[in-house]
NULUMDO-871997 format. One record per residue (C-alpha): residue in one letter; x, y, z. Coordinates in steps of 0.25 Angstrom, whole numbers, plus 5000, padded with zeros to 4 digits. Example, Ala and Ser with C-alpha at 12.3 -4.5 7.8 and 13.67 -1.06 7.14 Angstrom:
2
A504949825031/S505549965029/
***
This chain:
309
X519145764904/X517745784905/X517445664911/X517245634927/X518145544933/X517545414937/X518045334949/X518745224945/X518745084952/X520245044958/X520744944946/X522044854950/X523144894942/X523344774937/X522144774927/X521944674916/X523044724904/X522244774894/X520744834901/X520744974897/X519344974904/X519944984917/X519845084926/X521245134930/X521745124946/X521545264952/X522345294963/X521545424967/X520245484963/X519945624971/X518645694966/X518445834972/X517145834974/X516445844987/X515645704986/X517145654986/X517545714997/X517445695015/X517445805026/X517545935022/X518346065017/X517846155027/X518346075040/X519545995031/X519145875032/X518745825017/X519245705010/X519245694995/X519045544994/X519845464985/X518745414975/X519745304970/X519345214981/X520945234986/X520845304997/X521745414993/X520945514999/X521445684999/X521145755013/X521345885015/X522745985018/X522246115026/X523146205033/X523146205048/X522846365049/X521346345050/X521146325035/X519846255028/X519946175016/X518646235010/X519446365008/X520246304999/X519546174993/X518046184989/X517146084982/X516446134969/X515446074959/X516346104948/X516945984939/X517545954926/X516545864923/X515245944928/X514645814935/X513645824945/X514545724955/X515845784952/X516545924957/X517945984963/X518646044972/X519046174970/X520646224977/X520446364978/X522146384980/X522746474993/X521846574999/X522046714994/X522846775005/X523546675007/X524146664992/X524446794993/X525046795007/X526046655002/X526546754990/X527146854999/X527946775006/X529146705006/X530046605015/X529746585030/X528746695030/X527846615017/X528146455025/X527546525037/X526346565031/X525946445022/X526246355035/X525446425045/X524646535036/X524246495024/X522946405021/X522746305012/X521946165010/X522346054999/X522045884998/X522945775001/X523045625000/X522645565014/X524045505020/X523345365020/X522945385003/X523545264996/X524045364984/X524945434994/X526145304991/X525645284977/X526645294965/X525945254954/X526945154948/X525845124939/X525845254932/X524545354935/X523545444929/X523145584938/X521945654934/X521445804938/X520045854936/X520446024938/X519946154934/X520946264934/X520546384942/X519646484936/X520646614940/X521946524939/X523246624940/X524646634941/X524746594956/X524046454953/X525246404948/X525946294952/X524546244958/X524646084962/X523445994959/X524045874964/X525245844969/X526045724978/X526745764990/X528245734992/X529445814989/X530445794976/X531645784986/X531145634988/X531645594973/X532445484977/X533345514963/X533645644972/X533245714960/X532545854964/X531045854959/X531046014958/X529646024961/X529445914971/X529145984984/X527846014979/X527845864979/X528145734970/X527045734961/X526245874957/X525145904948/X525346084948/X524746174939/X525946254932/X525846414931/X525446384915/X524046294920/X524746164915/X524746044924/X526046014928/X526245864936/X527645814940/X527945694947/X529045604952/X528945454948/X528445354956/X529845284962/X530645404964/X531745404954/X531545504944/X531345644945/X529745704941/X529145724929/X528445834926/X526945854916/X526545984912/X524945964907/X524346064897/X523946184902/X522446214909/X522146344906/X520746384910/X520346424922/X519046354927/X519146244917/X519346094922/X520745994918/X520845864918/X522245844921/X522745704921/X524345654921/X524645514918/X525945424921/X526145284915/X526445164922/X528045184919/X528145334920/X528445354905/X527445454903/X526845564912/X525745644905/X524845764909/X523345794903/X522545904904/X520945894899/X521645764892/X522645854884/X523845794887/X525245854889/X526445894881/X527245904892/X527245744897/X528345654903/X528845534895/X530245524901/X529945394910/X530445364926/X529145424929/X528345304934/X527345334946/X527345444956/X528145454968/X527345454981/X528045494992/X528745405004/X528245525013/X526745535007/X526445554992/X525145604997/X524345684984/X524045834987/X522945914980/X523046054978/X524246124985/X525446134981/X526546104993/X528046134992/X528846045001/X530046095008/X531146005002/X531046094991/X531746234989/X530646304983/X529846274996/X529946385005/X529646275017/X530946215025/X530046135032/X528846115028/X527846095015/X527046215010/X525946235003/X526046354993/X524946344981/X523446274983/X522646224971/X521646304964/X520546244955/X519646124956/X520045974956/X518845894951/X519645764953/X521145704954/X521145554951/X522545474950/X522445334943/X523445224940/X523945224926/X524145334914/X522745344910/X522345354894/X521745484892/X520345414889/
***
């Protein structure tokens, strides 16, 4: 957990049986640094290039009232790893009135404010991103370099990482995914700091699975999260500082990730409820109701369940 990530070279999946030396494919490799990273935060227009090579780029989400990105997203020295080239990018959550302001209402009154009101700024998979129709039939390995937030609390439950967008209505088994209008695949932050990752399989014909890591309890102190799916969806398993969980899924079905036909774009850091889905107070439209707080140092997605070495 201690080790920077290196960027790795793009290998063919079909590599020669047997050479344990290769490098695994990665699909994505996003470092939060500001020597990764295009335009900028204070007039919203940075990139975080993709340092795969794959041109799955994140750009940034701002709502249209005016807002600026640098009063939610900030580069910052810190790093797992202490290196001099390394760093992260530090989500500083919902402003302070505004938080307070979204607990008080309900209904109309609360989709009013956070679609005209309330300001916020997260990242995105460029439309044009490869990643956005990929399923991962192959199986895959996500990793997270993140520091909990030094003054976590209560209301920094349910924070969302990373997540894939599309709703749980689009199972094609027309079983209800009873979370999926926050989207089809979701890396959150449970209300007892474990990571919780659920996820549809890749074809569409079973319902999610859901992986409860083990729990990150300091504040200030830096995780390397990593979830790993085999090639044919027998095992999902979750690991945090390489420990890994006693809450995995073995069931099977559970092969690759469903992207969704209307864009399985990957969203950093906000957690969006989409209006198909009763919980959401929206009738027309998608809200966004929780930001990320904490420090990403690096998300990287690769082909294959990766040995813990």
């Amino acid at each position: 957990a201690g080790t920077a990530f290196i960027a790795m070279p793009v290998f063919s999946a079909q590599a020669e049986e047997g050479d344990a030396q290769a490098a695994p494919r990665v699909y994505a490799d996003w470092k939060f640094n500001s020597g990764s990273a295009e335009g900028s935060l204070n007039d919203n227009s940075l990139v975080i290039k993709d340092a795969s090579g794959n041109n799955n780029d994140l750009q940034l989400v701002v709502s249209g009232n005016g807002a600026k990105a640098s009063d939610f997203l900030a580069f910052e020295d810190r790093s797992m790893t202490g290196a001099a080239d390394a760093g992260s990018m530090k989500f500083s959550g919902l402003k302070e009135e505004d938080s307070e302001k979204l607990n008080t209402l309900s209904g109309e009154e609360r989709e009013d404010f956070i679609l005209n009101d309330m300001e916020y700024a997260y990242l995105r998979t460029t439309e044009d991103a490869p990643i956005n129709s990929e399923t991962f039939m192959n199986g895959y390995t996500i990793e997270i370099v993140f520091m909990m937030p030094e003054d976590y609390d209560a209301s920094d439950a349910w924070m969302n990482i990373l997540a894939r967008e599309g709703s749980g209505a689009q199972l094609g088994s027309g079983q209800w995914d009873y979370e999926g209008h926050h989207g089809t695949m979701q890396v959150n932050i449970s209300n007892c700091k474990e990571i919780q990752y659920m996820t549809q399989n890749g074809t569409n014909t079973k319902f999610n699975s859901t992986l409860w890591g083990l729990s990150m309890d300091n504040g200030g102190a830096w995780y390397h999260i990593a979830i790993t799916c085999d090639g044919n969806g027998d095992a999902l398993k979750a690991f945090t500082n390489s420990g890994e969980s006693f809450r995995n899924y073995t069931g099977g079905g559970m092969d690759g990730m469903y992207a969704a036909e209307d864009g399985g774009n990957f969203r950093i850091g906000a957690v969006i409820s989409n209006h198909l889905y009763r919980w959401a107070d929206s009738q027309e439209n998608d809200l966004l109701t929780k930001l990320l707080r904490g420090n990403i140092q690096e998300i990287r997605i690769s082909e294959g369940a990766l040995e813990p070495a």
